[in-house]
TORKOL-4160 file (C-alpha; in steps of 0.2 Angstrom, whole numbers, padded with zeros to 4 digits, m for minus):
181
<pt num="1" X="0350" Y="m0124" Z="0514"/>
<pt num="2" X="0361" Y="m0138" Z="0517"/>
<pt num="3" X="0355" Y="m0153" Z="0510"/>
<pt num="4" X="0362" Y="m0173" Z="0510"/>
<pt num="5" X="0368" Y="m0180" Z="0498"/>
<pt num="6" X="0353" Y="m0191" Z="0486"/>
<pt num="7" X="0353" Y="m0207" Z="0494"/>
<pt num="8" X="0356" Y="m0216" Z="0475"/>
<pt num="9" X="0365" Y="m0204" Z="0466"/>
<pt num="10" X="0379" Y="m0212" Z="0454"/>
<pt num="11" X="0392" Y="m0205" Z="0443"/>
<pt num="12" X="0387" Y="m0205" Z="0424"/>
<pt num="13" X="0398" Y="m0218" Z="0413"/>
<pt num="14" X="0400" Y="m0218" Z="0398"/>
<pt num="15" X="0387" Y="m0234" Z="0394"/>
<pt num="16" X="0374" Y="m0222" Z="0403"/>
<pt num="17" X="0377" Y="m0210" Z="0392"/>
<pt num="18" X="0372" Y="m0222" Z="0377"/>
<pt num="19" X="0360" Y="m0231" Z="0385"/>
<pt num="20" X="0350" Y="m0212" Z="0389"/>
<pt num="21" X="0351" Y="m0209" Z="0370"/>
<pt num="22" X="0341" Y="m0227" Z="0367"/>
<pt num="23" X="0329" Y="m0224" Z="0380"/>
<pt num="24" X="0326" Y="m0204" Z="0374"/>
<pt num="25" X="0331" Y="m0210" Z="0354"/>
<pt num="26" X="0343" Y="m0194" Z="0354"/>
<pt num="27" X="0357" Y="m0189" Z="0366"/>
<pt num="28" X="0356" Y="m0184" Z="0384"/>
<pt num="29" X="0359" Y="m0165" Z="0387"/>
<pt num="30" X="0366" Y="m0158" Z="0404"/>
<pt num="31" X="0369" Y="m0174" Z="0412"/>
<pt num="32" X="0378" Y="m0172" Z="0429"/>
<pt num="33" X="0374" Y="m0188" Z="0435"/>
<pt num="34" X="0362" Y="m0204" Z="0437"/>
<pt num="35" X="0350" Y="m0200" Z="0450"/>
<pt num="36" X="0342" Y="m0215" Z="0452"/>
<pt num="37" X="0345" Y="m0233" Z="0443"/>
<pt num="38" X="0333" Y="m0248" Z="0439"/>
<pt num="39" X="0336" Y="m0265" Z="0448"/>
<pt num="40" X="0347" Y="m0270" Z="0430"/>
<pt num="41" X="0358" Y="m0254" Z="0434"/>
<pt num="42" X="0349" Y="m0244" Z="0418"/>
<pt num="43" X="0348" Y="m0226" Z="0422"/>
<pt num="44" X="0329" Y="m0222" Z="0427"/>
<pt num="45" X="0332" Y="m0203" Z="0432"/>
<pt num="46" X="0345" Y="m0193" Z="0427"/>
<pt num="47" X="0350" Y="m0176" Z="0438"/>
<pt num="48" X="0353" Y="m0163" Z="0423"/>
<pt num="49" X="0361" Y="m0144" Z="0424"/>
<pt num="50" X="0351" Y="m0130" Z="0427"/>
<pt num="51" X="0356" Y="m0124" Z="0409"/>
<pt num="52" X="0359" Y="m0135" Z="0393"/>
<pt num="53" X="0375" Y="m0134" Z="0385"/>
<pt num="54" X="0370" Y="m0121" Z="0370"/>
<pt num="55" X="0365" Y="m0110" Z="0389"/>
<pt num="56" X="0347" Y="m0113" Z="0387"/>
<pt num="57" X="0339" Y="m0113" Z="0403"/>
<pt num="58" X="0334" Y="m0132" Z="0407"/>
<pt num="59" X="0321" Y="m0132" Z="0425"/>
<pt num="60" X="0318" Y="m0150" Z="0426"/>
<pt num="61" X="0334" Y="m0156" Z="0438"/>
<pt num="62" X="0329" Y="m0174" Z="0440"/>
<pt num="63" X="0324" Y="m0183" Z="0421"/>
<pt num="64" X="0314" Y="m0197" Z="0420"/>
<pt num="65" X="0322" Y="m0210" Z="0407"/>
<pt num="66" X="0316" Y="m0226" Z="0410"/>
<pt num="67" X="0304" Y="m0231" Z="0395"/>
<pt num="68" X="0292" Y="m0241" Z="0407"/>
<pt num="69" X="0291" Y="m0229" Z="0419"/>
<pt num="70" X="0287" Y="m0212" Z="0406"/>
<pt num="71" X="0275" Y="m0223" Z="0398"/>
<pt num="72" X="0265" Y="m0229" Z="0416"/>
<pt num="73" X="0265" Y="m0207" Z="0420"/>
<pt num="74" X="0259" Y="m0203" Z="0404"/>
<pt num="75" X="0245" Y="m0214" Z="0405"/>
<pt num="76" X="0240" Y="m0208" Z="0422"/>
<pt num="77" X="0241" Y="m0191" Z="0415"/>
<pt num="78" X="0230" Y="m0196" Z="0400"/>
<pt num="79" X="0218" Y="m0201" Z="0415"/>
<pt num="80" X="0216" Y="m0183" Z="0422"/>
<pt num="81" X="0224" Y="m0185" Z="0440"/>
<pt num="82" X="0234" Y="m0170" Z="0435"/>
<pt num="83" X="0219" Y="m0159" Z="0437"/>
<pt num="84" X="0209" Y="m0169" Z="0451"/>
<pt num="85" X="0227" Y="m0167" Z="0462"/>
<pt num="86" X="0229" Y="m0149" Z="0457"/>
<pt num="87" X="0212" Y="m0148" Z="0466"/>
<pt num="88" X="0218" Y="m0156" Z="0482"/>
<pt num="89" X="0229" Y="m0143" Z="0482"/>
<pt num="90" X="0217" Y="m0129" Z="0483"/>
<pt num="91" X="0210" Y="m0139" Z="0497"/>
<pt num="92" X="0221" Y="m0149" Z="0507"/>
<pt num="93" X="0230" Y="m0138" Z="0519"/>
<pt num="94" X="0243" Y="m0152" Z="0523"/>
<pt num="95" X="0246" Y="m0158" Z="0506"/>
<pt num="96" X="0249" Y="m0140" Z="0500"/>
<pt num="97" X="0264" Y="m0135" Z="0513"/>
<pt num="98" X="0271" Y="m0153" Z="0508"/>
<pt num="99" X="0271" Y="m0150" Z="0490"/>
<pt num="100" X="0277" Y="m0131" Z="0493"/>
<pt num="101" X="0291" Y="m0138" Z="0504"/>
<pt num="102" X="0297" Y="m0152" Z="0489"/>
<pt num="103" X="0294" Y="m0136" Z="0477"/>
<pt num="104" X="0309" Y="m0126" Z="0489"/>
<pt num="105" X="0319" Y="m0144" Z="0491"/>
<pt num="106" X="0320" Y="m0146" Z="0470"/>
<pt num="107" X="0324" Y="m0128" Z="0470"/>
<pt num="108" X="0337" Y="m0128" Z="0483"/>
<pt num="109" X="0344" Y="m0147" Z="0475"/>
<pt num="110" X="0346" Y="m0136" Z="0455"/>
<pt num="111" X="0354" Y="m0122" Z="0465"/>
<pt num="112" X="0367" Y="m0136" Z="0470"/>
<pt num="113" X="0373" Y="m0138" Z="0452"/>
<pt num="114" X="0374" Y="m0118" Z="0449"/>
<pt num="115" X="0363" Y="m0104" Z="0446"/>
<pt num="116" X="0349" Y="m0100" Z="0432"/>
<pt num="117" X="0342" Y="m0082" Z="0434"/>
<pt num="118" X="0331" Y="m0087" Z="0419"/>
<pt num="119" X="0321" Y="m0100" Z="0432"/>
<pt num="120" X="0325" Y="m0094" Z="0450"/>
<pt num="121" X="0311" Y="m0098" Z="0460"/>
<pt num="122" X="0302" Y="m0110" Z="0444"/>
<pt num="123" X="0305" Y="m0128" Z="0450"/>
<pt num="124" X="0298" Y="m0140" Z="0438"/>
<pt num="125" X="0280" Y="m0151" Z="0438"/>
<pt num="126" X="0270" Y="m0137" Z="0442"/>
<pt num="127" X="0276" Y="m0135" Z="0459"/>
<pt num="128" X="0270" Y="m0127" Z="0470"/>
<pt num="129" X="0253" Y="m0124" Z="0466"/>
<pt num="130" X="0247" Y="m0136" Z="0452"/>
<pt num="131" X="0251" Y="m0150" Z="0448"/>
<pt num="132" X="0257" Y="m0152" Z="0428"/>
<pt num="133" X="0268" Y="m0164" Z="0425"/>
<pt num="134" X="0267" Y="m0182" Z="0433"/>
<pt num="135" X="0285" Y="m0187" Z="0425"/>
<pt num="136" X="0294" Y="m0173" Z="0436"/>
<pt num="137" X="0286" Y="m0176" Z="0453"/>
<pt num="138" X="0290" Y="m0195" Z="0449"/>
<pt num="139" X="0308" Y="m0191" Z="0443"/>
<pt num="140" X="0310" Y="m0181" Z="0461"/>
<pt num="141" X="0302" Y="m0194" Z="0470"/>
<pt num="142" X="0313" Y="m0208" Z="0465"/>
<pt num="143" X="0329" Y="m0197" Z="0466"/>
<pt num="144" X="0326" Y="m0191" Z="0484"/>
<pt num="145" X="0317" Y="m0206" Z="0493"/>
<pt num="146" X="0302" Y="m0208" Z="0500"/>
<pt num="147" X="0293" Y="m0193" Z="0510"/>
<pt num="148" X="0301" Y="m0176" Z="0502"/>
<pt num="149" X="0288" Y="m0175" Z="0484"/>
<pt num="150" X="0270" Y="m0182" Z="0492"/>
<pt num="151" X="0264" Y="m0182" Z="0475"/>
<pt num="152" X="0279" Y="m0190" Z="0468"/>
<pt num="153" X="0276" Y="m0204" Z="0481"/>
<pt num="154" X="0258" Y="m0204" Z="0478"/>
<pt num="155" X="0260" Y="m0206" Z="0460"/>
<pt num="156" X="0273" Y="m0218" Z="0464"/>
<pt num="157" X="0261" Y="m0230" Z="0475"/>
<pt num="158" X="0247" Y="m0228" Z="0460"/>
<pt num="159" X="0258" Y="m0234" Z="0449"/>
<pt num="160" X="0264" Y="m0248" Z="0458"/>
<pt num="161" X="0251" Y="m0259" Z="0452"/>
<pt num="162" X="0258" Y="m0258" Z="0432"/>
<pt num="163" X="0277" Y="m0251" Z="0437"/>
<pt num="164" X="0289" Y="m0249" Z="0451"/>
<pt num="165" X="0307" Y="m0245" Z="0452"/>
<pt num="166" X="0310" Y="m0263" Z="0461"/>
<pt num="167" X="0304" Y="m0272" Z="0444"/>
<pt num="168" X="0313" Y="m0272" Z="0427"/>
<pt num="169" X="0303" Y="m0266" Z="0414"/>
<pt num="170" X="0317" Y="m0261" Z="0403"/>
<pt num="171" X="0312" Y="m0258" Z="0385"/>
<pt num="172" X="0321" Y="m0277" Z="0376"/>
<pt num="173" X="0331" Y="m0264" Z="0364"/>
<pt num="174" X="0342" Y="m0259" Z="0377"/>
<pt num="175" X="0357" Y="m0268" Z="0381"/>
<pt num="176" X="0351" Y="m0278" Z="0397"/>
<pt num="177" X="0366" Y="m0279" Z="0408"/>
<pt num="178" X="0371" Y="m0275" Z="0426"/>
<pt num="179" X="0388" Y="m0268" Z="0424"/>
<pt num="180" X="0392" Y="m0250" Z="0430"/>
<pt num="181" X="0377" Y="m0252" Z="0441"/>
């Protein structure tokens, strides 16, 4: 499947490169490029290879960085949404052959940067038919736009009231500066 190009996809820089390793407190691994940026210009989701550099296998294709926005998803996972959506799922006709089809589009975007046999067909989050981890389908959400990851985008509009992508929450630690952006 032919796909277009992310609509906010960047190059990674050198400063990126240091400013993942603040936000993470070690170094980014199998960074292809910055899939989505804050307002400042800091790298909020980073697109990573399909295998680490030591040939690990690596599923999660679109990292979320940004300290403000991994702290907001892990308090909505510490709220149980994870298993209250999961149950949508098993319900929700509609929802389900929207999450499969963002499931087949993360799949088809790792398959972009070369091939895993170790995860074919395993996209990340717990797509396609539970819903595991909050960070992914946000990371997916952000680097893809509105209306491919409906739980992305719905996570995305929960969180809206303590963090949004159109806000800088950016941790004071990390150099503050909109060069490179």
């Amino acid at each position: 499947m032919a796909l277009d190009p992310l609509p906010y996809e960047t190059p990674v820089t050198e400063r990126d490169l240091d400013i993942f390793t603040q936000q993470l407190g070690r170094p980014m691994r199998a960074a292809v490029s910055v899939a989505r940026r804050c307002v400042c210009g800091h790298p909020a989701v980073v697109r990573t290879a399909p295998r680490l550099p030591d040939g690990t296998p690596f599923p999660t294709s679109f990292y979320l960085t940004l300290p403000a926005a991994t702290a907001s998803c892990s308090t909505l996972e510490s709220a149980g949404i994870m298993r209250d959506w999961t149950a949508r799922l098993e319900t929700d006709l509609d929802l389900a052959l929207a999450y499969n089809a963002a499931h087949e589009r993360y799949l088809a975007r790792r398959a972009e940067l070369g091939e895993c046999s170790e995860i074919d067909g395993i996209s990340a989050g717990g797509m396609p038919t539970r819903v595991k981890c909050i960070h992914v389908l946000v990371g997916h959400a952000l680097a893809e736009g509105p209306g491919v990851n409906p739980l992305g985008d719905e996570a995305l509009r929960v969180l809206a009231a303590t963090w949004s992508i159109d806000r800088c929450q950016c941790s004071e630690t990390t150099e503050h500066s909109t060069e490179g952006a």
